[in-house]
N, C-alpha and C positions, 0 to 999 in steps of 0.2 A: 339241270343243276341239282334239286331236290333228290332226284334216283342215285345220284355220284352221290351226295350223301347219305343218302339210308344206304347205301352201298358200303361205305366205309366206315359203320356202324358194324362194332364187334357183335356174333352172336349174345356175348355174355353181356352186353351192356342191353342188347335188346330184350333178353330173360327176364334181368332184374329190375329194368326199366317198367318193363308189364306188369312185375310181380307188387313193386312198390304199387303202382297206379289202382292196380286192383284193391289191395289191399288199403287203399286211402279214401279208394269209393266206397269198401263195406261198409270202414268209419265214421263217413260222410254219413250213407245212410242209417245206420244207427245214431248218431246224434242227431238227425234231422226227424226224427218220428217225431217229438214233443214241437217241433215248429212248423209240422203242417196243421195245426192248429190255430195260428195265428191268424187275422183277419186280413181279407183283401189279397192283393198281391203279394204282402208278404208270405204268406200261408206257400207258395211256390218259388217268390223270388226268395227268399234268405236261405232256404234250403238246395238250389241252384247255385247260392252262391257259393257256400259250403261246402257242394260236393265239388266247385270247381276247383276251390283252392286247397284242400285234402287232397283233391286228386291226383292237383299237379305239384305238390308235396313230396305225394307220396312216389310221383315217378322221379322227381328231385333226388331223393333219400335213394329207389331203386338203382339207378343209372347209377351212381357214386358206389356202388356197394355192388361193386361190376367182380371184383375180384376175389368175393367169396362163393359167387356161381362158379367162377373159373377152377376154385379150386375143386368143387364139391362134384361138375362137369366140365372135365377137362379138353373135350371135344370142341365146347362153346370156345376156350381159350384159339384153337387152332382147328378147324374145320379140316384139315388136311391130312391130319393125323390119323394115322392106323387103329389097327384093334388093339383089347388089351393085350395081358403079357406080360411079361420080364424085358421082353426085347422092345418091345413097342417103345417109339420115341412121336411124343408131341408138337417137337421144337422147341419145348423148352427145358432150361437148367438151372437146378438149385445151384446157389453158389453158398459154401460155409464161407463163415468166418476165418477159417486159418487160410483156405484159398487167397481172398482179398488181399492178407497180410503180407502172404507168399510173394506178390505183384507180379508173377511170373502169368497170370491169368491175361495181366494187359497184354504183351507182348505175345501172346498167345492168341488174344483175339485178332490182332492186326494181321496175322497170316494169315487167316481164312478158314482153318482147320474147322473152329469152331461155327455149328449152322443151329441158328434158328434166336430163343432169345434169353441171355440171363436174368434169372429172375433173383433179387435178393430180401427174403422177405425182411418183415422190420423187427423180428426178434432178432436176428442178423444183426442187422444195423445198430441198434440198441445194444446189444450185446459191444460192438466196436466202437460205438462212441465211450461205452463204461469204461473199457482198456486205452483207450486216448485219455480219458478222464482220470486214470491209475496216479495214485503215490508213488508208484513204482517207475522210475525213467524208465529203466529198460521196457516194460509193460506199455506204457504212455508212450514213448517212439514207433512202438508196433503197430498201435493204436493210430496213431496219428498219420503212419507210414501206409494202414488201410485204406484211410479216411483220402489220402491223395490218389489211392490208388481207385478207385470207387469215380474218383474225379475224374481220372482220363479217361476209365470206360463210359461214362456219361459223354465228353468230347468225341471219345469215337464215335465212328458215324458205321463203323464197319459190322459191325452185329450188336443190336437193342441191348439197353438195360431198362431191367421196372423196377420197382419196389412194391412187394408185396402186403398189403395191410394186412396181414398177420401175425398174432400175437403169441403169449405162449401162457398155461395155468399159472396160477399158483404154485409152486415147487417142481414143476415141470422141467427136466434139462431142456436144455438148446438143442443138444442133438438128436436125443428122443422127438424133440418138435420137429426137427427137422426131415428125419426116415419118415413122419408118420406122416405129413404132407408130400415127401416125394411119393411114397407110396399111392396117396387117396388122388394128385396129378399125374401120376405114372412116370414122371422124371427123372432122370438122374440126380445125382449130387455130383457138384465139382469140388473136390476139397484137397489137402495135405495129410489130413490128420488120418493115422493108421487106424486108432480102435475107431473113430467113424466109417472108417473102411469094411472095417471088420463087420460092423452091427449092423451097416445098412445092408453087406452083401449077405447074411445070413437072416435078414426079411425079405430077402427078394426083390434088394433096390437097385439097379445099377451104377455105379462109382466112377465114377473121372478124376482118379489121380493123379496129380499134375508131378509127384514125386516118379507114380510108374512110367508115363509118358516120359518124362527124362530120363531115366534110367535103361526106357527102351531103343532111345536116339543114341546112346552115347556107343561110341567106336567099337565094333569089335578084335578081342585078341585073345589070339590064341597059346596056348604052352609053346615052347618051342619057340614062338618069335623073339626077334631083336626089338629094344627101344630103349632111347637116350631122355634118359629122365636126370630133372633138376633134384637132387636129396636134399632137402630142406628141415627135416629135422630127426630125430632118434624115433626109433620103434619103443612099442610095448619090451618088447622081448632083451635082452641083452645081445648088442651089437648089432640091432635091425635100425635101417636108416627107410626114411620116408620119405612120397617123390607124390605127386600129382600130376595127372595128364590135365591138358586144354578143357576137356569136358569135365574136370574135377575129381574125378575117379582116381581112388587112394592107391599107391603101388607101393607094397610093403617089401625090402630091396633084404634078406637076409644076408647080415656082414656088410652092409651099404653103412655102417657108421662113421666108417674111417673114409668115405667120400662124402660127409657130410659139407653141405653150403659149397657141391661142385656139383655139374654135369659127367653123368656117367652109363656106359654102355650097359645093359642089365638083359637080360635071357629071363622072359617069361616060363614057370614051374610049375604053376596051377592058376584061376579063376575061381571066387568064389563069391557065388551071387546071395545075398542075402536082404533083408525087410530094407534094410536103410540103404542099403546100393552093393555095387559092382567094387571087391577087392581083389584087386590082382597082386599076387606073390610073386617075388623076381630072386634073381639073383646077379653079383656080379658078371659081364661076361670073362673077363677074365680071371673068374674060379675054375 
């Protein structure tokens, strides 16, 4: 029974666990030099008793404070984890803030795609409760749209969630904090947000964008093909009508105005893939 549990004691709780303990017996003994002087048994016993309960303080204090080894040695986190690298994966993932809000993360986890454990640390968190906390409805529904979303992956039972007890400087950003613990854990970021895309992958972070992952699921099509889209409203341009496929992807229909709010047959012209997604140019088919 005792082996199954030291067994199921994380690396990182046993590091800190030790470190605390050590560190509470130095203290001990430093404070206990002036009370081996006392007379009798106290001269031994009050400084026994000192170092016991400093000791066990201080593995109190270590053990709790499991998650700043993990960050500092990321191996302790996950024993199974590879070397370093760019490519190296621990098993675990930063998750941002715009991720959360996204919710498309939950639904994401229940497939299975996703292995090993998200981690959300608490400038994260805090950062999401401030936008729940907004003057701003539209801000404060985002917020608060997080804060449920954070909930079901907690319910899931399909891949871990933690919270990470880390904080951020004094004028530090969020996502500065954020590259620079995926970096020092070696993990990804799972996020929405493009310039954190941008920053983490030019420090050599790896990225899980839940925007490119959708955009790399959605249908292929070619010039040349047929398809019956709904034109639902006016283009940019004068007398371009607009149509959206199943997977949301925008089909700019040229001369589609005069079929507006009907179903109509349209001849794919071009594809044009761009940062924010997949625009396909059409044309009526009977031009």
């Amino acid at each position: 029974m005792g082996s199954n549990y030291i067994s199921s004691i994380s690396g990182a709780t046993l590091v800190s666990g030790t470190i605390g303990l050590l560190i509470g017996l130095i203290v001990a003994s430093l404070v206990s030099i002036p009370l081996y002087g006392l007379d009798g048994w106290l001269g031994w016993g009050v400084p026994s008793i000192v170092s016991a309960c400093l000791g066990i303080f201080g593995l109190w204090v270590g053990s709790n404070r499991n998650q700043d080894v993990s960050a500092i040695i990321p191996a302790l986190a996950n024993p199974n984890s590879g070397g370093g690298g760019r490519g190296s994966r621990n098993g675990n993932i930063l998750v941002d803030t715009s991720a959360i809000i996204d919710g498309r993360i939950a639904d994401l986890s229940v497939t299975g795609f996703l292995e090993g454990k998200l981690l959300v640390p608490r400038f994260v968190l805090d950062e999401l409760r401030h936008i729940a906390d907004s003057s701003d409805s539209m801000r404060r529904s985002r917020g608060r749209r997080g804060l449920e979303v954070l909930g079901r992956l907690r319910k899931d039972s399909t891949i871990p969630l933690e919270v990470l007890d880390v904080g951020v400087n004094r004028g530090e950003e969020v996502d500065a904090r954020l590259v620079q613990l995926a970096r020092s854990m070696k993990s990804p970021i799972l996020t929405t947000d493009y310039n954190l895309n941008r920053v983490a992958e030019l420090q050599g972070v790896q990225v899980l964008n839940v925007n490119e992952l959708a955009n790399a699921l959605k249908s292929i099509v070619l010039p040349s093909e047929d398809l019956r889209v709904n034109i639902v409203q006016e283009g940019k341009e004068p007398g371009q009508g607009v149509a959206y496929l199943d997977d949301g992807t925008m089909v700019v229909v040229e001369g589609g105005k005069r079929y507006l709010n009907a179903f109509h047959d349209v001849v794919v012209t071009r594809v044009l893939q761009t940062a924010a997604g997949r625009i396909i140019f059409a044309q009526p088919k009977d031009d």
